[in-house]
Kinemage of the C-alpha trace (Angstrom):
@kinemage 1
@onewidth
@group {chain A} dominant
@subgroup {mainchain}
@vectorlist {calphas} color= white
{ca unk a 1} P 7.530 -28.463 -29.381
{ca unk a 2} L 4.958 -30.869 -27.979
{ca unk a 3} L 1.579 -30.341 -26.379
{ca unk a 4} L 0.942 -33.509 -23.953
{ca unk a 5} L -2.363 -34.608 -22.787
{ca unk a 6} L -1.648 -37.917 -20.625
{ca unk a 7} L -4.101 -41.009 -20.617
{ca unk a 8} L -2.075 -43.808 -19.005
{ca unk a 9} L 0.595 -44.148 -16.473
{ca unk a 10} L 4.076 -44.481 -18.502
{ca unk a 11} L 6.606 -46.987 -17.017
{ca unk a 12} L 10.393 -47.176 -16.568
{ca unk a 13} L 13.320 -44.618 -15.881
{ca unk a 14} L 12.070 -40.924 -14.950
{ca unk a 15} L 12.501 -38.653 -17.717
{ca unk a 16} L 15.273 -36.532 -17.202
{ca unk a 17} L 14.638 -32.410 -17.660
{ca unk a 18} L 16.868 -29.344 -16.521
{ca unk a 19} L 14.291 -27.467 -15.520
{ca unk a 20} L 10.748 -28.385 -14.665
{ca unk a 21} L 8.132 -25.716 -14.464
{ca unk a 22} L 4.731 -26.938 -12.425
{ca unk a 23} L 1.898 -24.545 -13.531
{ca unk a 24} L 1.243 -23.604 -16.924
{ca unk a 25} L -0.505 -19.833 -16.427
{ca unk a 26} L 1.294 -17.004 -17.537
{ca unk a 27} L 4.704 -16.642 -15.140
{ca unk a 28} L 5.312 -20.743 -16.238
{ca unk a 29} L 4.538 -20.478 -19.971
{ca unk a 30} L 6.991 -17.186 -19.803
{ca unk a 31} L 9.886 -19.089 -17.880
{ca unk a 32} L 9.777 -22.258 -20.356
{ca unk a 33} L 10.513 -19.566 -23.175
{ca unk a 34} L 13.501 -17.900 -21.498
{ca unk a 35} L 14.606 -21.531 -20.059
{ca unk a 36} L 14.332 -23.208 -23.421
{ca unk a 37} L 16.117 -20.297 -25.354
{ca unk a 38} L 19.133 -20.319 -22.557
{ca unk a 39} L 19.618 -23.734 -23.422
{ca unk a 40} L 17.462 -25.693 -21.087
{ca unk a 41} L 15.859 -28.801 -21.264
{ca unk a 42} L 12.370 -27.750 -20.359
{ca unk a 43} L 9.068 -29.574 -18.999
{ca unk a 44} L 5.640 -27.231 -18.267
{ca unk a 45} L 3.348 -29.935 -16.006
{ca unk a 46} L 0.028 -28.157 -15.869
{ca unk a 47} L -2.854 -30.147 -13.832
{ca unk a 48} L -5.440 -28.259 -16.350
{ca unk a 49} L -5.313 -26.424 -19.365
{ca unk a 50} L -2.277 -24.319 -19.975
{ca unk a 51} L -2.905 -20.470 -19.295
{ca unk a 52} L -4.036 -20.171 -15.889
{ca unk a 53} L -6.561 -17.848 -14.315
{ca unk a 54} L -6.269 -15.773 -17.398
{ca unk a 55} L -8.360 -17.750 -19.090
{ca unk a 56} L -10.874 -17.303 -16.906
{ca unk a 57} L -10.847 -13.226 -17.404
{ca unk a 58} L -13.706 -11.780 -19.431
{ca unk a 59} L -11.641 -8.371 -20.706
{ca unk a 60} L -7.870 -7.750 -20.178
{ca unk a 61} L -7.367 -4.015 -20.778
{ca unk a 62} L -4.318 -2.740 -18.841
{ca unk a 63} L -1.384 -5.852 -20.401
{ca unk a 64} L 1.009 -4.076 -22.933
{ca unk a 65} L 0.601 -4.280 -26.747
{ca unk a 66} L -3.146 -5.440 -26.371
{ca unk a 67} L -5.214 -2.582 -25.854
{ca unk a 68} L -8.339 -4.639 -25.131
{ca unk a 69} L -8.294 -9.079 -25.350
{ca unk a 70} L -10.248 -11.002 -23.957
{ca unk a 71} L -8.350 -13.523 -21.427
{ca unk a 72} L -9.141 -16.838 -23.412
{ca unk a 73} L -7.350 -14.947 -26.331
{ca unk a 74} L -4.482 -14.054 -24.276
{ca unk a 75} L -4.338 -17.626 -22.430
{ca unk a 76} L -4.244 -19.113 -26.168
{ca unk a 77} L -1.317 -16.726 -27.017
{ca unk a 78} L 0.503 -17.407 -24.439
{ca unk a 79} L 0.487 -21.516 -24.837
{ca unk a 80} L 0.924 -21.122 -28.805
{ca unk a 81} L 3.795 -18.659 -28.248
{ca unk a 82} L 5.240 -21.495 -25.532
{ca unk a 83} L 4.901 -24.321 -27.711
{ca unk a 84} L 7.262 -23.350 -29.774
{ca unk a 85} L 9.972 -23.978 -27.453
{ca unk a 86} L 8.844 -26.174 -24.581
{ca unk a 87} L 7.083 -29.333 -24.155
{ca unk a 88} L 3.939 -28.937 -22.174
{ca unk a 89} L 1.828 -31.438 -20.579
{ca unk a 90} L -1.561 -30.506 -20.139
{ca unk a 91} L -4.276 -32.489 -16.950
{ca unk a 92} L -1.193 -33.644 -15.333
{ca unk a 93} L -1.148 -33.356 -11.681
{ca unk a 94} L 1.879 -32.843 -9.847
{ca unk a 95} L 1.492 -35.116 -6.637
{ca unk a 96} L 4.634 -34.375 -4.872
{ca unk a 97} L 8.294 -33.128 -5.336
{ca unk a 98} L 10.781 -35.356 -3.732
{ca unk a 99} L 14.928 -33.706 -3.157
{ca unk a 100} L 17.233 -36.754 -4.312
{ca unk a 101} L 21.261 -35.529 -3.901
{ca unk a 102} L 21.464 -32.575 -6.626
{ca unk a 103} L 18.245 -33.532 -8.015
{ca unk a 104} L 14.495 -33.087 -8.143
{ca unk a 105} L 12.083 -35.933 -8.502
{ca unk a 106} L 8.774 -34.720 -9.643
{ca unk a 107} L 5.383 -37.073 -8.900
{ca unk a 108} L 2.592 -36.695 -11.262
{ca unk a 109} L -0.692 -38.802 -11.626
{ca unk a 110} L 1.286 -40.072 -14.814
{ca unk a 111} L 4.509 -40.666 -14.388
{ca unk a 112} L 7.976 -39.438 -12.537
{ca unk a 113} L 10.423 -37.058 -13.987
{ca unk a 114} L 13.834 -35.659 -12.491
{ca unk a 115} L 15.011 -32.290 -12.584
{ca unk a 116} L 17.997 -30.241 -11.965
{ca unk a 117} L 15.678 -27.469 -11.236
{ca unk a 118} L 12.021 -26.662 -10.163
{ca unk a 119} L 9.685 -23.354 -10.404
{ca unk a 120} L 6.871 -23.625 -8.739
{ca unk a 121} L 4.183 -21.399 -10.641
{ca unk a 122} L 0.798 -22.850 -9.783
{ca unk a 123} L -1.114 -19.881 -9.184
{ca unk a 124} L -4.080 -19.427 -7.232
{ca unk a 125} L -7.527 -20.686 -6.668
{ca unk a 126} L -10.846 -18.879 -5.901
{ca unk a 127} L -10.988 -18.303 -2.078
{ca unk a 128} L -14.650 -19.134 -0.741
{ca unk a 129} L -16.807 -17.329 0.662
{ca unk a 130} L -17.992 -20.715 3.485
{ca unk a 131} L -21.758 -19.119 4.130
{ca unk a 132} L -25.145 -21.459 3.753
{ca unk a 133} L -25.819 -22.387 0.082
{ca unk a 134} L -22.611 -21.514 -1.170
{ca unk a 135} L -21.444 -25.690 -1.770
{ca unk a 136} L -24.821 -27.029 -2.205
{ca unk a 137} L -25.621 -24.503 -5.491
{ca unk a 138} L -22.554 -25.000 -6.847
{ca unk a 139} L -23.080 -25.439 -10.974
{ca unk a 140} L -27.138 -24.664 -9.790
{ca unk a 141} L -26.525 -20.725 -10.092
{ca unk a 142} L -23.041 -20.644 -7.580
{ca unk a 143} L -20.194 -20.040 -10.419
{ca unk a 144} L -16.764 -18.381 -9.939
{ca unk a 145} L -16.032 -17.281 -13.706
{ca unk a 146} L -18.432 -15.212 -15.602
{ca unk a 147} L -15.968 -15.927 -18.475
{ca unk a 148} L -16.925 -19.855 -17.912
{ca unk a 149} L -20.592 -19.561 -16.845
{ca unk a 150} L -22.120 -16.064 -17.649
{ca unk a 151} L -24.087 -16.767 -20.541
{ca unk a 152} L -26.097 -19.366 -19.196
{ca unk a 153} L -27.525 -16.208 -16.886
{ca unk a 154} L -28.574 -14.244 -20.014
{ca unk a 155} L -31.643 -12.157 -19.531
{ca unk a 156} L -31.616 -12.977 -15.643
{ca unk a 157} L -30.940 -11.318 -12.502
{ca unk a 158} L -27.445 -11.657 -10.798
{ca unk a 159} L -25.360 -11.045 -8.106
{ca unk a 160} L -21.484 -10.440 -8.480
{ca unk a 161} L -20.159 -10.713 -4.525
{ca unk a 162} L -16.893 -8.924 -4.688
{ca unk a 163} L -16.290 -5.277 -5.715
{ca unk a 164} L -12.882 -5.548 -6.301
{ca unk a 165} L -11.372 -5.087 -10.190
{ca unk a 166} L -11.967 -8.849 -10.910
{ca unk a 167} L -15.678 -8.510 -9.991
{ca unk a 168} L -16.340 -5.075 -11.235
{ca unk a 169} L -15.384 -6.405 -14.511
{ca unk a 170} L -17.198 -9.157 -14.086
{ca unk a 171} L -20.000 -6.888 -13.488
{ca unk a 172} L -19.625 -4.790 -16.259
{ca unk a 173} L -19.377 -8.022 -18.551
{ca unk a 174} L -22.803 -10.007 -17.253
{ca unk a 175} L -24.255 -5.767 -17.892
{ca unk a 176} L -24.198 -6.543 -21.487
{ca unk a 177} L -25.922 -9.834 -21.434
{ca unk a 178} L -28.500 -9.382 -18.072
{ca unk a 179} L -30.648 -6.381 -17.221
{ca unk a 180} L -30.233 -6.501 -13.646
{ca unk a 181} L -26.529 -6.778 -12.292
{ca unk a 182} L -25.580 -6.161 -8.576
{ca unk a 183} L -22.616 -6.011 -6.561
{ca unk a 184} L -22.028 -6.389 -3.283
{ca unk a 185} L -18.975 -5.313 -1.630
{ca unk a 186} L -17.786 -5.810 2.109
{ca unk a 187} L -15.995 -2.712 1.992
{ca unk a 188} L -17.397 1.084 2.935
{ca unk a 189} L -15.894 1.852 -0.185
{ca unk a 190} L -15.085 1.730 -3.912
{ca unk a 191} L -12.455 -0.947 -4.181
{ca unk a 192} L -12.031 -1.016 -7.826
{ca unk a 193} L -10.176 1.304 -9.917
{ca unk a 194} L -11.436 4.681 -11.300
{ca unk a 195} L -12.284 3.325 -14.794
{ca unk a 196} L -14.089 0.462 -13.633
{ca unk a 197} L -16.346 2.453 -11.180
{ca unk a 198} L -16.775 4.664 -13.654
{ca unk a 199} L -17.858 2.369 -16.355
{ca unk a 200} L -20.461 0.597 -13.380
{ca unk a 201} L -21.740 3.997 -12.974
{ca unk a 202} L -22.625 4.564 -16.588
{ca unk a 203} L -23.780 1.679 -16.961
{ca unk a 204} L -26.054 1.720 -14.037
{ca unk a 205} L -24.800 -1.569 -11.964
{ca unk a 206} L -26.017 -1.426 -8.019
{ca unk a 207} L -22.689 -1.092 -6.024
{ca unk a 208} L -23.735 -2.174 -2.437
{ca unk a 209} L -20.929 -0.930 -0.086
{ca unk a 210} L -20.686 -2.369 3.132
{ca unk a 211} L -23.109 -5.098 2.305
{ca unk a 212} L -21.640 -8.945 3.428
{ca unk a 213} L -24.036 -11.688 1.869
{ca unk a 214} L -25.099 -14.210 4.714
{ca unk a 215} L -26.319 -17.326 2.912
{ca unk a 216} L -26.974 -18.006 -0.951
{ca unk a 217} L -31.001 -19.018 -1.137
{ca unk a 218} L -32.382 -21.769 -3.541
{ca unk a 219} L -35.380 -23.966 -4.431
{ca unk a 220} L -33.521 -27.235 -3.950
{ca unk a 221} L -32.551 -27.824 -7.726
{ca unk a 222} L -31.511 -23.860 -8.689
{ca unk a 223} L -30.375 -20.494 -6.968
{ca unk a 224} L -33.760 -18.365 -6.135
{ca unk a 225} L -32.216 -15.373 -3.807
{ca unk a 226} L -29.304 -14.148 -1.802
{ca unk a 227} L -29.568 -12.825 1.865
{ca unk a 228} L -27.385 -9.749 2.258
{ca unk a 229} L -26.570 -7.989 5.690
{ca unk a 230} L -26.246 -4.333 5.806
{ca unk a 231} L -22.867 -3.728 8.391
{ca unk a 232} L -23.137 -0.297 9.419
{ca unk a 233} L -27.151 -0.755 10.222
{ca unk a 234} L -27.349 -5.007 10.762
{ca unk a 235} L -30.433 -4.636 8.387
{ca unk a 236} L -31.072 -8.074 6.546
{ca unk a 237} L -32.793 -8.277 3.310
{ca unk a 238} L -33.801 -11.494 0.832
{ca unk a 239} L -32.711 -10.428 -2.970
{ca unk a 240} L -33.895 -12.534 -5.779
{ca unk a 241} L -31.251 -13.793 -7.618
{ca unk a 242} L -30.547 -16.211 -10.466
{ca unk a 243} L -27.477 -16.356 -10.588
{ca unk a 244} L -24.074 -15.449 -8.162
{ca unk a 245} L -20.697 -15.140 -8.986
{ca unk a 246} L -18.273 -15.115 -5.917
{ca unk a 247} L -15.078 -12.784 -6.612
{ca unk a 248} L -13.586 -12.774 -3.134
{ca unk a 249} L -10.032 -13.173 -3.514
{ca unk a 250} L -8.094 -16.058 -4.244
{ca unk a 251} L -5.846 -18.596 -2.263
{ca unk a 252} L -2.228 -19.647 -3.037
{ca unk a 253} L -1.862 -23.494 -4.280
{ca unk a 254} L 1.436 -23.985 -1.962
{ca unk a 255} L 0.851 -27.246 -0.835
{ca unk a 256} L 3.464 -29.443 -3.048
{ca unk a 257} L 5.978 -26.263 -2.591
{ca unk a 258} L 5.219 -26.490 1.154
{ca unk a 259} L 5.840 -30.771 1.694
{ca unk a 260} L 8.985 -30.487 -0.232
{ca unk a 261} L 10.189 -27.615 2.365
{ca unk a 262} L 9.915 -24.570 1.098
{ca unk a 263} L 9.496 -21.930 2.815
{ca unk a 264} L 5.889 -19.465 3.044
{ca unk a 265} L 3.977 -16.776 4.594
{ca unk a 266} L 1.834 -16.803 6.965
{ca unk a 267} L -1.009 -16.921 4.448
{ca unk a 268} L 0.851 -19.857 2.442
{ca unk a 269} L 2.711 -17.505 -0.396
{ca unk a 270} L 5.779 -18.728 -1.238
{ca unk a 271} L 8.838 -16.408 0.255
{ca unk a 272} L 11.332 -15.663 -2.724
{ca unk a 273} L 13.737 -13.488 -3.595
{ca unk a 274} L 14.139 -10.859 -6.395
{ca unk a 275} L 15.616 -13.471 -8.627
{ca unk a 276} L 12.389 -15.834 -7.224
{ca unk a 277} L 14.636 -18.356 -5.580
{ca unk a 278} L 13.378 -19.907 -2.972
{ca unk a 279} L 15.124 -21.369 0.651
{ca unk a 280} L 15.742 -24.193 -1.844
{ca unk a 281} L 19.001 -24.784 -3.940
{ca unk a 282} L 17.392 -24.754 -7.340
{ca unk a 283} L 13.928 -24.262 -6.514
{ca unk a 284} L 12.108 -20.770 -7.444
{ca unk a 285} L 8.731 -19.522 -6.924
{ca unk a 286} L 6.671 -17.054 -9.715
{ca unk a 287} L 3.869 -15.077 -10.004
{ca unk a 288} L 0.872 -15.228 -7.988
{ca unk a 289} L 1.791 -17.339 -5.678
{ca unk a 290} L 4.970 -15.383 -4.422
{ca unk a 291} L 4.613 -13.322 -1.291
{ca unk a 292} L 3.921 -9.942 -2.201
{ca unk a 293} L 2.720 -10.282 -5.471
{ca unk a 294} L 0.420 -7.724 -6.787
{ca unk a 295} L -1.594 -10.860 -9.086
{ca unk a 296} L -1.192 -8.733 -12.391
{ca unk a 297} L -0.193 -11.000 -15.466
{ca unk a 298} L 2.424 -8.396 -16.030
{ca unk a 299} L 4.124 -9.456 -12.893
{ca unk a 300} L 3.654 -12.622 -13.231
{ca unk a 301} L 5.178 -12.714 -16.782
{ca unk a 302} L 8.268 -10.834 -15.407
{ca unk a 303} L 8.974 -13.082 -12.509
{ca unk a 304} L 8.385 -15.826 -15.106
{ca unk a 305} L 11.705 -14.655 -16.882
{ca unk a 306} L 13.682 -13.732 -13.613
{ca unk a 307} L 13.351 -17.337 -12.368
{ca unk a 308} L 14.417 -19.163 -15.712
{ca unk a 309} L 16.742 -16.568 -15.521
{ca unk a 310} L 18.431 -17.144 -12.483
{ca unk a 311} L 18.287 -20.960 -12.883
{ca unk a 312} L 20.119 -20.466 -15.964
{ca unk a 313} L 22.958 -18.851 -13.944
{ca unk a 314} L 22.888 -21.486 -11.400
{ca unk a 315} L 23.001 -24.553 -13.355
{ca unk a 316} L 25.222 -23.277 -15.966
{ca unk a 317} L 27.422 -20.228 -14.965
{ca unk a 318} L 28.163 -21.687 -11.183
């Protein structure tokens, strides 16, 4: 099929699609296959480069068939194995979903497109931490992907806030490339798995438990230190820092799902079913945005298929 990169706003009648997928990470790419190969008329609208958060992941280790891949490979994979059955539009925005009669009438940047069907599978975003510093040192030493950024921090001191899996293996990654790697974790505890703490043990990473980090220090023009708070004592301490990558969790991008009605949690994950429809006729919800969702790609993937799945049944076999 067709990769799409839009430049200009097309004109005249909507295109019209069976099924429109909005997000272009792993659970989309994997329900354009299953869509396409049922028969399907098949869009992926992806507001940035097709693969998701994946890409973003310096070492996937636990996805089956790839013993160790690094998450740009993966991401590639993915969208190469997708383009061979569905057209994918790449940096186009969906603005808003519209319900016309039977129909769907999906709002992009570009252009307008109607569908018989919708999956919303547009992922998450990295939550923020909201302390002093954290805004203004953005792209100064504040970065959220080690993946995207870590290099630039070779042979200097940083901080990885988070000590769940995604920053213990961020960790473990910017340990190869900088001498002095710490991790701060709000916990009392490990809250990474056993082969990750493991590997940060041997590898001699500082795993602060129990630490929160109060305001992210700089010079004006670059990150200089980090203040940390111990919670069990209310100790303070100044560490110098170059660099600090924030791993805190991530937040559900619901808000087009949410203005066209559909129904969500109360911390904005979409409520679905075990065949990922939605409280909408023909609208389903996958991966990590679903309630409940354990953000694994292998979940994602699977929910990917269920919902192309299950609109194949309703459109077709009702």
């Amino acid at each position: 099929m067709t990769l799409f990169v839009p430049h200009l706003k097309t004109e005249g009648e909507p295109q019209k699609y069976d099924f429109i997928v909005i997000g272009g990470g792993p659970a989309g790419l994997e329900a354009a296959i299953y869509a396409t190969r049922s028969g399907l008329k098949t869009l992926v609208l992806e507001k940035n480069i097709a693969g998701g958060l994946v890409d973003e992941n310096p070492l996937v280790e636990n996805y089956l068939g790839f013993k160790s891949i690094k998450g740009s490979d993966l991401a590639r994979t993915f969208k190469e194995h997708a383009l061979e059955y569905a057209e994918i539009h790449e940096m186009e925005a969906v603005k808003e979903v519209r319900a016309e009669g039977e129909q769907y009438r999906v709002i992009t940047e570009v252009g307008e497109y109607l569908a018989d069907a919708v999956l919303f599978a547009t992922g998450t975003t990295h939550k923020h931490l909201g302390i002093p510093g954290e805004k203004e040192y953005y792209g100064k030493g504040v970065s959220y992907c080690v993946t995207c950024d870590g290099y630039i921090f070779k042979d200097k001191r940083v901080a990885i806030i988070g000590g769940g899996n995604s920053g213990a293996i961020a960790a473990i990654t910017m340990k190869e490339i900088s001498p002095e790697v710490t991790v701060i974790e709000f916990m009392d505890r490990w809250m990474c798995e056993d082969s990750y703490r493991k590997k940060i043990e041997e590898l001699g990473i500082r795993y602060l438990m129990n630490h929160m980090a109060t305001e992210i220090v700089g010079d004006g023009t670059k990150v200089t230190a980090i203040r940390i708070k111990n919670r069990a004592t209310g100790e303070e301490q100044e560490m110098p820092v170059d660099g600090v990558f924030i791993y805190v969790g991530l937040v559900p991008q619901t808000e087009v799902a949410q203005k066209l009605g559909v129904k969500t949690d109360e911390k904005g994950y979409v409520i679905a079913d075990r065949y990922q429809r939605t409280n909408l006729p023909r609208v389903y919800a996958a991966g990590d945005i679903v309630s409940g969702n354990f953000a694994q790609i292998a979940v994602a993937v699977g929910q990917g298929a269920v919902a192309a799945l299950a609109a194949y049944e309703d459109l077709r076999l009702k």
